[in-house]
C-alpha positions as CSV (number, residue, x, y, z in Angstrom):
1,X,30.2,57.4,-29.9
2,X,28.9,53.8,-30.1
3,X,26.8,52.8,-33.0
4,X,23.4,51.6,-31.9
5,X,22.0,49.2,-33.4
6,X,19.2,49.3,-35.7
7,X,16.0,48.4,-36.0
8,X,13.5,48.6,-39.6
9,X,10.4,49.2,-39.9
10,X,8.7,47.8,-43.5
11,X,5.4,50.1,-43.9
12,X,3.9,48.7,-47.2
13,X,1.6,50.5,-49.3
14,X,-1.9,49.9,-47.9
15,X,-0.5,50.8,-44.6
16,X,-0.1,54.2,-44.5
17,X,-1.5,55.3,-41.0
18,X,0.1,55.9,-37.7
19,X,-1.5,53.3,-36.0
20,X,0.6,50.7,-37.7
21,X,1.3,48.5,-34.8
22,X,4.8,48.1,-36.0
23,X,5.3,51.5,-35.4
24,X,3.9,51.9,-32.2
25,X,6.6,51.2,-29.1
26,X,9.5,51.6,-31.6
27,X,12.2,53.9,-30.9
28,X,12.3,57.3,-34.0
29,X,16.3,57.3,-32.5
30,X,17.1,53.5,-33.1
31,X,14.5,52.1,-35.8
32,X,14.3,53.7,-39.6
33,X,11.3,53.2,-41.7
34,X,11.6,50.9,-45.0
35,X,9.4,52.3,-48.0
36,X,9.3,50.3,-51.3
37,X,7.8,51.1,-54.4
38,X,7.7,48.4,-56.4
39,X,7.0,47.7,-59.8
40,X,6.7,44.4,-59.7
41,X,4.3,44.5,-57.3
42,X,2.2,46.7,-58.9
43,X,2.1,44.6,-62.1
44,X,1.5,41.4,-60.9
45,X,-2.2,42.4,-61.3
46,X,-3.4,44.9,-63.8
47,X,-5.0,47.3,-61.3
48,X,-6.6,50.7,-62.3
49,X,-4.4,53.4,-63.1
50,X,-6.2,55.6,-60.5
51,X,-5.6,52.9,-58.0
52,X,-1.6,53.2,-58.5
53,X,-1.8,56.3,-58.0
54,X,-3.7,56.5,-54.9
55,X,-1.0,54.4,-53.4
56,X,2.3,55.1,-54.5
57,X,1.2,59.2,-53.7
58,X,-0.3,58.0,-50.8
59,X,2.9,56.3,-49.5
60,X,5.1,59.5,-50.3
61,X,2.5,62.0,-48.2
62,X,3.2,59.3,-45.2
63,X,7.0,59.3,-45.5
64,X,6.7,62.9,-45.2
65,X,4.2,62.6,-42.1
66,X,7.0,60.4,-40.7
67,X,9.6,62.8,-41.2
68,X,7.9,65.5,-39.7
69,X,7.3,63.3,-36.2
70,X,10.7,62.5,-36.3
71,X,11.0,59.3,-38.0
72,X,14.0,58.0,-40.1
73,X,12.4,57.0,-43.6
74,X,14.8,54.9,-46.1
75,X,12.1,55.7,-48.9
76,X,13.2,53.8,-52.8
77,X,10.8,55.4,-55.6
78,X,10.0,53.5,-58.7
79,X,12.3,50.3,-58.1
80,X,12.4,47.1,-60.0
81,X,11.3,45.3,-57.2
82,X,11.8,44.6,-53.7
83,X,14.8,42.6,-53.9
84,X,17.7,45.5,-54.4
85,X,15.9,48.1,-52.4
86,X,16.0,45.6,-49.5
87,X,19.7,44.7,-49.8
88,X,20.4,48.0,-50.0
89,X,18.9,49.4,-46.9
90,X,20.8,46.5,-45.4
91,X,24.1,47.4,-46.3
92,X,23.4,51.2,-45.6
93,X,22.0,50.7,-41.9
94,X,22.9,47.3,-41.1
95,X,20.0,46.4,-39.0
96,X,19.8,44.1,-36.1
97,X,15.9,43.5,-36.5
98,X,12.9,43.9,-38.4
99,X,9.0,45.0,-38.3
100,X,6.3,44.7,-39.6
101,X,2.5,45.2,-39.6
102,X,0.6,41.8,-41.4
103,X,-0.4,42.8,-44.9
104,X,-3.5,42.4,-45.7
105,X,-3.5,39.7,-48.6
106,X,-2.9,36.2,-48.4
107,X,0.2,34.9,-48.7
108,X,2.2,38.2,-48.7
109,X,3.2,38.6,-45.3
110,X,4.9,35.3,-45.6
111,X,6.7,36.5,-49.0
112,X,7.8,39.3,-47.3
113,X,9.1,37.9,-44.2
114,X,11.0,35.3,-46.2
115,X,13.1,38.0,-48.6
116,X,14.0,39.3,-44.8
117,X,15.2,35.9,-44.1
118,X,17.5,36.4,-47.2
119,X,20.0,38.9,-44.7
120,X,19.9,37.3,-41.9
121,X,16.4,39.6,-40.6
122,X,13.9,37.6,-38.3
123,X,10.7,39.8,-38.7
124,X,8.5,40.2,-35.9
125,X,5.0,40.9,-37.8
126,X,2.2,43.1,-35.7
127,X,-1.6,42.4,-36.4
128,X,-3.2,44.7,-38.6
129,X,-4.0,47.9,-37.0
130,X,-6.9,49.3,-39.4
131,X,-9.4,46.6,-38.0
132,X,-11.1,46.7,-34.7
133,X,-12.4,42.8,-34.5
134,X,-10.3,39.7,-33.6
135,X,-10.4,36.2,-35.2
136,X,-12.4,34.8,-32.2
137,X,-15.1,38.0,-32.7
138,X,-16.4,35.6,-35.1
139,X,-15.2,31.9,-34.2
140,X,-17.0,32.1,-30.9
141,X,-20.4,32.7,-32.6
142,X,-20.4,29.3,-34.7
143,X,-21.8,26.6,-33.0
144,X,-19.0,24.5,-34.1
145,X,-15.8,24.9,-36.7
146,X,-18.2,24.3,-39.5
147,X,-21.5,26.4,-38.6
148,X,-22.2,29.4,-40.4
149,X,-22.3,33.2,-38.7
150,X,-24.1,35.1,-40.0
151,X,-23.1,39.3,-40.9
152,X,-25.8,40.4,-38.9
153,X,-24.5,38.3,-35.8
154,X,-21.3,39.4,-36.1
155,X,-22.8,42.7,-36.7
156,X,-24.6,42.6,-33.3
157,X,-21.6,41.5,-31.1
158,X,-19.5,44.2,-33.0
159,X,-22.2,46.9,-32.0
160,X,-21.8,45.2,-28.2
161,X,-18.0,45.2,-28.8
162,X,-17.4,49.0,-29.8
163,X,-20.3,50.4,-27.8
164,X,-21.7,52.3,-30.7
165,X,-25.3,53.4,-31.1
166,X,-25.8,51.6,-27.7
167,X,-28.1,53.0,-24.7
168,X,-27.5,51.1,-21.5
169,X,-26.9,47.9,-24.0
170,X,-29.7,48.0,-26.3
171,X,-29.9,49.4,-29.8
172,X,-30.8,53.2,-30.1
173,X,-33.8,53.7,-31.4
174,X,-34.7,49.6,-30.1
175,X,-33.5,48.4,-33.7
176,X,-30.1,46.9,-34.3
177,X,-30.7,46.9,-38.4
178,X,-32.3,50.3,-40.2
179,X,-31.8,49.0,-43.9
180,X,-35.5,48.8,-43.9
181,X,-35.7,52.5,-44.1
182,X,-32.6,52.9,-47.0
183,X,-34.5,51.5,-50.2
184,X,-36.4,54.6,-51.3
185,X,-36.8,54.8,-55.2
186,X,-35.0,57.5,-57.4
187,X,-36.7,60.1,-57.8
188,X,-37.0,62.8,-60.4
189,X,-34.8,65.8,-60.1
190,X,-32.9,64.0,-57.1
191,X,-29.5,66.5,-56.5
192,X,-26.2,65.4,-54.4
193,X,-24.0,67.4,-53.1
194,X,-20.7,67.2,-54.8
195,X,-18.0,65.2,-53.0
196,X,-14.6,67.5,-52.4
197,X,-11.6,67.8,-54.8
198,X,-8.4,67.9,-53.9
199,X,-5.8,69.4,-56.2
200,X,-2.7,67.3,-57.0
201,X,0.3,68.7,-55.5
202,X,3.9,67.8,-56.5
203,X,3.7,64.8,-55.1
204,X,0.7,63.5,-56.5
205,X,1.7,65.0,-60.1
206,X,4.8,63.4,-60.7
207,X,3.6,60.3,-59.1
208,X,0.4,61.1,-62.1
209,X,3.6,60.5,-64.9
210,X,4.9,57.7,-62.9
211,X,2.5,55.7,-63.7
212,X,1.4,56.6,-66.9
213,X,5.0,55.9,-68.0
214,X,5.3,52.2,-66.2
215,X,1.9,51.0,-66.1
216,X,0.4,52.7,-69.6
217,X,-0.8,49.8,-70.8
218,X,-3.1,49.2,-66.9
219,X,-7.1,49.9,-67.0
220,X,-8.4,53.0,-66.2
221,X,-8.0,57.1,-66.7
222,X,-6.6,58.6,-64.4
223,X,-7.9,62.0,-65.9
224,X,-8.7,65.0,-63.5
225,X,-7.4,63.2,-60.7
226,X,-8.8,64.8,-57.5
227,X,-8.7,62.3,-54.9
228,X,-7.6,62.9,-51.1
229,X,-3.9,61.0,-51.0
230,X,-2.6,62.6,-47.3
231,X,-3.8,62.2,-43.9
232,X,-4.6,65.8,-43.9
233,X,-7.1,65.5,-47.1
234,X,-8.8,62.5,-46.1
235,X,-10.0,64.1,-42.8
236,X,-11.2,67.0,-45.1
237,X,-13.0,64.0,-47.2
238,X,-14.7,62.7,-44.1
239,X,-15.2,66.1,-42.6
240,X,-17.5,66.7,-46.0
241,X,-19.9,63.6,-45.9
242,X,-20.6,63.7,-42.0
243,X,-21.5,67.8,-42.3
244,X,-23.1,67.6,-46.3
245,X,-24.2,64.2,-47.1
246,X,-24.7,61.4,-44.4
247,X,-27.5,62.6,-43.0
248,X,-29.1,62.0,-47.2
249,X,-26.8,58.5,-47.6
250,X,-29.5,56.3,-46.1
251,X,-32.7,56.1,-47.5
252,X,-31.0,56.5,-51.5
253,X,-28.4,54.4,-50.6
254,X,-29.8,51.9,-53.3
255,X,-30.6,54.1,-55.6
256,X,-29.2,54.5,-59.4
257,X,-28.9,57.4,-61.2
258,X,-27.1,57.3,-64.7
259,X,-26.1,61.2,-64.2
260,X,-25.1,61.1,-60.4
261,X,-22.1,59.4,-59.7
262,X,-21.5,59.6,-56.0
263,X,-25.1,60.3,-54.7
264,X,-24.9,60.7,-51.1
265,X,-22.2,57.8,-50.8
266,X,-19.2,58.7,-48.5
267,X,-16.3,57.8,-50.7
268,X,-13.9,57.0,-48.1
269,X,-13.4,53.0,-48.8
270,X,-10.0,53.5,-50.8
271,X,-8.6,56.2,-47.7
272,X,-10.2,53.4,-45.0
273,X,-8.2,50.5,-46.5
274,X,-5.0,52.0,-46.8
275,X,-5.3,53.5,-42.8
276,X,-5.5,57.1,-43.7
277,X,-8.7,56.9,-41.9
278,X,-9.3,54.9,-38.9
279,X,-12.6,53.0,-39.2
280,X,-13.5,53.7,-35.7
281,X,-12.7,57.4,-35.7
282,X,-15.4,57.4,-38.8
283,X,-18.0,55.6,-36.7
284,X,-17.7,57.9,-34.0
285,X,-17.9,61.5,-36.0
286,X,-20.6,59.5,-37.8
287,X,-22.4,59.0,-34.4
288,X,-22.1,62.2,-32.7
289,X,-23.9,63.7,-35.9
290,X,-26.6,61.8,-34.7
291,X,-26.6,62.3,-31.1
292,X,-26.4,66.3,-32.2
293,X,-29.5,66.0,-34.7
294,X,-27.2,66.7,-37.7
295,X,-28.2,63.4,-39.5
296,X,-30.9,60.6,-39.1
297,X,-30.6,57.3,-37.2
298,X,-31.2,54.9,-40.0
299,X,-28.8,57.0,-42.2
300,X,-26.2,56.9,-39.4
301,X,-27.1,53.4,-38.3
302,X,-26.3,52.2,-41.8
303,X,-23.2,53.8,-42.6
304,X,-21.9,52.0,-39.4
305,X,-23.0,48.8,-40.3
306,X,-21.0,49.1,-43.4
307,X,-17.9,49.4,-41.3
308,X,-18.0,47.7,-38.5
309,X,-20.0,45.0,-39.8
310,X,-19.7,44.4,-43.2
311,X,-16.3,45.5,-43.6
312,X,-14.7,43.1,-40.5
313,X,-17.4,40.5,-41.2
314,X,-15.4,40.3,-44.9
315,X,-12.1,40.6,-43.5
316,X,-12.8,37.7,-40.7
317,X,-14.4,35.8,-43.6
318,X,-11.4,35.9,-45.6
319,X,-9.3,34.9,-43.0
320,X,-10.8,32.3,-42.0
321,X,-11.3,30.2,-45.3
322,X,-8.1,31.4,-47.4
323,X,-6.6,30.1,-49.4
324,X,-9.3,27.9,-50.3
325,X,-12.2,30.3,-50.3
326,X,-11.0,31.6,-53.7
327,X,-11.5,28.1,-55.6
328,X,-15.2,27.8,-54.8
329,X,-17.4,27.5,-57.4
330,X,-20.6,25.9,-55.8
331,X,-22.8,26.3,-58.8
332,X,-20.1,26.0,-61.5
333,X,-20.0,29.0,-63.1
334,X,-17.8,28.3,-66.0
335,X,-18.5,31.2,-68.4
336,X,-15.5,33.8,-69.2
337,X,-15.6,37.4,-68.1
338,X,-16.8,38.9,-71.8
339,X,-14.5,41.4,-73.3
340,X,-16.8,44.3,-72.9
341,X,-15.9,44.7,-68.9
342,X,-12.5,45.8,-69.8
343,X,-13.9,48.1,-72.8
344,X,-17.1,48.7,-72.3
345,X,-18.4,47.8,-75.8
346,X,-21.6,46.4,-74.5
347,X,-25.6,47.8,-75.9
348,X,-27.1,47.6,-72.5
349,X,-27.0,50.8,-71.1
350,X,-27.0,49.7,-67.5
351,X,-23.9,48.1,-67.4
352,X,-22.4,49.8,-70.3
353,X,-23.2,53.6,-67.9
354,X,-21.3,51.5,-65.0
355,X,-18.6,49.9,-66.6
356,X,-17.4,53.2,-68.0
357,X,-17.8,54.8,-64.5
358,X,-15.1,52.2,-63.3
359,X,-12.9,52.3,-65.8
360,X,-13.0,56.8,-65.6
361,X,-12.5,56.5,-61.5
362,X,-12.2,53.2,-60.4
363,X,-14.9,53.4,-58.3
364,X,-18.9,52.4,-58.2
365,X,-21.4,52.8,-55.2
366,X,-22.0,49.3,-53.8
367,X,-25.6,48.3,-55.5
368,X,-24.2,49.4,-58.5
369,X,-21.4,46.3,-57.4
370,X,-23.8,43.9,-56.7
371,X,-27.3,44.2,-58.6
372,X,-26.0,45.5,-61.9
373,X,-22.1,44.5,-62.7
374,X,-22.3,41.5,-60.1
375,X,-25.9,40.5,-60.8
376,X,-24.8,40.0,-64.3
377,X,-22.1,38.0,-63.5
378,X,-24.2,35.8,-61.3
379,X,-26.8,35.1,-63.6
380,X,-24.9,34.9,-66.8
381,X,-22.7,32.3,-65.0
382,X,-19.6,34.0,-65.2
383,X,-16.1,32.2,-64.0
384,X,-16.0,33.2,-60.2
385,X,-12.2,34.0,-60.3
386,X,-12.1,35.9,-63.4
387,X,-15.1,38.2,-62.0
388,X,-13.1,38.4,-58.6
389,X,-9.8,39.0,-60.5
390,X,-12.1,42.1,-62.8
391,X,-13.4,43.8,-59.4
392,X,-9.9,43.2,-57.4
393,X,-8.0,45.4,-60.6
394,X,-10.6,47.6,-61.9
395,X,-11.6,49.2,-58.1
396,X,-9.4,51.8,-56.5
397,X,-10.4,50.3,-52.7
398,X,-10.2,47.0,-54.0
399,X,-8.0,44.3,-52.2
400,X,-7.8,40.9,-52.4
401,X,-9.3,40.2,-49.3
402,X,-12.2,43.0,-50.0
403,X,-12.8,41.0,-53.2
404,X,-12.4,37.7,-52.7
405,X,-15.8,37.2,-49.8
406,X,-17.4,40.4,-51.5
407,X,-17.4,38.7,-55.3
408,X,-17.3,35.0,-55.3
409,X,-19.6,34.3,-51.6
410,X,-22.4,37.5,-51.8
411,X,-22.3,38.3,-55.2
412,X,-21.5,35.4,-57.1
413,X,-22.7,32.9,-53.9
414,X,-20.1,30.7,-55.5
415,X,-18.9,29.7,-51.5
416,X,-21.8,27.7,-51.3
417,X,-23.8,30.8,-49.3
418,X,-21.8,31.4,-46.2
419,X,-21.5,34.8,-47.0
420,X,-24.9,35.5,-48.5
421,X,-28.1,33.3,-47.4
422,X,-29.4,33.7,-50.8
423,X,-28.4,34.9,-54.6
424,X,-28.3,38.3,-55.1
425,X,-29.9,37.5,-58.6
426,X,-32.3,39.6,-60.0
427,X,-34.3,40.9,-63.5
428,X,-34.5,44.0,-65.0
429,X,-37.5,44.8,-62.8
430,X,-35.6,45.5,-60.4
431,X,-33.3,47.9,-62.3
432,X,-35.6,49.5,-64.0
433,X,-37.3,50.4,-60.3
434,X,-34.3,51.2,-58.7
435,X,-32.5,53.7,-61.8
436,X,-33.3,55.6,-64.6
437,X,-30.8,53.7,-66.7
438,X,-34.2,51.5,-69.1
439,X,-35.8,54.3,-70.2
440,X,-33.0,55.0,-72.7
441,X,-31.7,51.3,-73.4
442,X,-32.4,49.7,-76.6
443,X,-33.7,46.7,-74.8
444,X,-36.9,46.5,-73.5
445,X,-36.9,45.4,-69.4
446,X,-40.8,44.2,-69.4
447,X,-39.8,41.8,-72.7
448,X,-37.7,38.1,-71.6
449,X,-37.9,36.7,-75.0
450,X,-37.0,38.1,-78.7
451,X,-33.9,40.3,-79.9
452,X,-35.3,43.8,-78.5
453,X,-35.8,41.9,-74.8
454,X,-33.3,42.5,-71.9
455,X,-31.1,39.9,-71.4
456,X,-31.1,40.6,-67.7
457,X,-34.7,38.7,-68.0
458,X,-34.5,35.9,-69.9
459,X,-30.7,34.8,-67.7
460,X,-32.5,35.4,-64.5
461,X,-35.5,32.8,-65.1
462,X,-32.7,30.6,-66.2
463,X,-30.5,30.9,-63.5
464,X,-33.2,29.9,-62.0
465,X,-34.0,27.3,-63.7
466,X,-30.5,25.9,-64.1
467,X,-30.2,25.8,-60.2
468,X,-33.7,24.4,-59.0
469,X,-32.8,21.8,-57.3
470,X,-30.0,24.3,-55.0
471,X,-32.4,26.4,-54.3
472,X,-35.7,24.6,-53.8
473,X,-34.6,24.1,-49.9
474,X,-33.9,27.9,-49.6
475,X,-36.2,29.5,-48.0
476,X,-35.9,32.9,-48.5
477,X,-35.5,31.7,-52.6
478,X,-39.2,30.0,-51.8
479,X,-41.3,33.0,-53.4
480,X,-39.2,33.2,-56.8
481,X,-39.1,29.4,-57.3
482,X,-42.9,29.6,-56.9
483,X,-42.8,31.8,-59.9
484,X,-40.6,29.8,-62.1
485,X,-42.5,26.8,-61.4
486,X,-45.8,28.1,-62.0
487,X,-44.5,28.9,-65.2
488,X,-46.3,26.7,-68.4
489,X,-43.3,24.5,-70.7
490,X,-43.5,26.6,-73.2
491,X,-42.4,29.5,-71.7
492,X,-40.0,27.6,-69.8
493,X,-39.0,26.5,-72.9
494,X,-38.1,30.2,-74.6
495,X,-36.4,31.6,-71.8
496,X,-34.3,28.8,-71.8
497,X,-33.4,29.0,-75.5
498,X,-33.3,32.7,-75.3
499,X,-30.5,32.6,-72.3
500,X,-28.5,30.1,-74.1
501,X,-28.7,32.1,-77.0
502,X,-27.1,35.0,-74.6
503,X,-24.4,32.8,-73.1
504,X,-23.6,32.0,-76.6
505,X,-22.8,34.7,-77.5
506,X,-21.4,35.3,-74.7
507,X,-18.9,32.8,-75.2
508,X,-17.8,33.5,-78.5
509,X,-16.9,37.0,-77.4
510,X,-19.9,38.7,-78.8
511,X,-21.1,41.7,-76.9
512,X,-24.6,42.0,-75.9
């Protein structure tokens, strides 16, 4: 019988889904699947324990997947790097061609693509399958190359786009945006069902020892490790949060609770950006939970924001202004990311409650992101890259291209505020309205100057202060620079020496 020839397919391991467009019109009886763990890879940042996991068990539930619907899988586990396995697969199957789905950080596709070279492989590389925009889904809405879009543009012509919670064209319920109705307060006694646990299997377990044995010395527990890793479990996972908890994920969205974890959040992020979901069939269960009463619009409307706006606004962001995106530092930040992120060795109980959430499960609702561990960061004046390089290892669904828009334009506004109109910055008012987590601090939130006062305070007015002239044209800034200006020189004056007293300390190591 004559020998066909061969074709590979090079699944990575964020790109664990059936969709993969390199997968799709490729013949099971002349291609065979390439799957790599490497090493290297997974050390050339020093990403969370639970994160490793997640993928390399994630990758060996799809090779199975692939097996079963008749796919040939050339799988190499725990490898060096990609070099050998490659070479190897080429001498065994001697392939005529390669594909391959674009991965979804910078540079890497081009990496990739160039090792092929190596033997001889042209690659024909597939766009990513796991986001439903294009490119021009945002280019056409700027004015010209340089203008700004807006999220809640895109967000419109996405809704237009996918048809979702439309009614003959126009928003249900005549509102595009509900987060007006998803800032209530925590209240006392407030109960959340508990997310699903999925038991590791043999897979998962000695993937578990895998990682503890190469990557020991990597952030993070992995601990009780009960995360959905297969196909099968993360439509369990999303199965839970349309029937128990989206219809409650809207109007506590915001909220923070030092003894509730997941809340009403839907925990899917880390199975969404590796394709085990498909963002769209998550919109759409999401939505016929509304249109059958099961959960409320602004709850619903929300959640589908967060995918189909936020998350392709990001990933259309980062596309657009990589590599240079990750060098901005518009108001020179320069401060180093203290010690105490990585250990947690920090007296405020705000951040020190959410810093050792991370580092247990590698994972933090999104206001806990921005107006806690971010806010900090923004108005401390931390180093943009060393905060994006914290959030991209310490966060099981983080990616560099999550990271990158998410860190240094909205929370950081270190892009110069194409992401985010404004700062994200706020003082412990806020906090201490939106959590539970003052009451027990040893600092004080209504103090701003003196040892017992919450350093969130006195760094806001500063940050402030320190950027006046940026954000005396901002409008939506307008009301806060009112209230720093109408402050007298003295107190000016001891916020000031209070802050850099903070930064200080900062900067010599010192935990707060």
């Amino acid at each position: 019988m004559e020998k066909r020839a061969m074709t590979t397919i090079w699944i990575t391991g964020d790109q664990t889904t059936m969709r993969s467009r390199a997968l799709t019109g490729a013949d099971p009886a002349t291609s065979v699947v390439l799957m790599i763990e490497s090493l290297a890879r997974s050390k050339r940042v020093p990403y969370h324990k639970r994160k490793l996991v997640l993928i390399y068990a994630g990758m060996r539930h799809f090779a199975d997947d692939l097996r079963a619907a008749g796919w040939t899988v050339d799988y190499y586990t725990e490898v060096p790097d990609f070099a050998e396995p490659l070479a190897a697969h080429v001498r065994k199957y001697a392939p005529v061609a390669m594909r391959m789905m674009q991965q979804s950080e910078y540079g890497v596709t081009e990496r990739y693509t160039a090792l092929a070279a190596e033997h001889g492989l042209a690659v024909d590389v597939f766009p990513h399958a796991n986001f439903l925009s294009e490119a021009n889904d945002l280019d056409v809405l700027a004015s010209k190359p340089t203008s700004r879009v807006t999220m809640e543009t895109f967000y419109r012509r996405m809704r237009k786009k996918t048809g979702l919670l439309l009614d003959d064209g126009e928003p249900v319920g005549g509102q595009w945006n509900l987060d007006h109705d998803n800032r209530e307060k925590p209240k006392k006694g407030m109960r959340f069902p508990a997310p699903p646990r999925f038991a590791p299997d043999a897979h998962t377990q000695d993937v578990i020892a895998m990682v503890e044995r190469h990557f020991g010395d990597h952030p993070g527990i992995i601990g009780d490790f009960a995360l959905p890793v297969s196909r099968a479990d993360a439509l369990i996972a999303l199965d839970d949060f349309i029937e128990n908890r989206l219809d409650g994920f809207g109007p506590s969205q915001d909220a923070m609770l030092a003894g509730e974890r997941t809340m009403n959040h839907s925990l899917l992020s880390h199975a969404i950006n590796t394709g085990l979901l498909d963002p769209m069939e998550c919109c759409e269960r999401a939505e016929l939970a509304y249109r059958a009463g099961a959960a409320r619009l602004n709850s619903v409307e929300g959640f589908i924001r967060q995918l189909i706006g936020w998350r392709e606004y990001i990933w259309r962001v980062y596309w657009k202004f990589m590599p240079e995106y990750k060098e901005r530092n518009a108001l020179g930040a320069d401060l180093p990311l203290p010690a105490f992120f990585w250990n947690g060795g920090t007296s405020m109980f705000c951040l020190e409650k959410s810093i050792a959430h991370v580092r247990e499960t590698g994972y933090a609702h999104h206001i806990l992101r921005l107006m806690v561990l971010g806010n900090f960061g923004l108005i401390a004046g931390i180093a943009p890259l060393e905060m994006h390089d914290w959030f991209w290892a310490m966060f099981v669904d983080g990616y560099d291209w999550v990271m990158a828009p998410n860190v240094i334009g909205m929370t950081l506004h270190a892009d110069g505020g194409y992401v985010g109109t404004k700062p994200y910055a706020a003082s412990a008012n806020y906090i201490n309205g939106m959590s539970d987590y003052c009451k027990p601090c040893r600092y004080d939130p209504k103090l701003a100057v003196g040892e017992n006062a919450c350093p969130f305070n006195a760094l806001y007015w500063d940050f402030l202060g320190r950027n006046e002239a940026r954000f005396a044209k901002n409008q939506r800034m307008a009301m806060v620079m009112r209230n720093w200006s109408a402050k007298d020189d003295t107190t000016r004056a001891a916020l000031r020496d209070r802050a850099a007293t903070l930064r200080k300390r900062l900067r010599a190591g010192d935990a707060l």
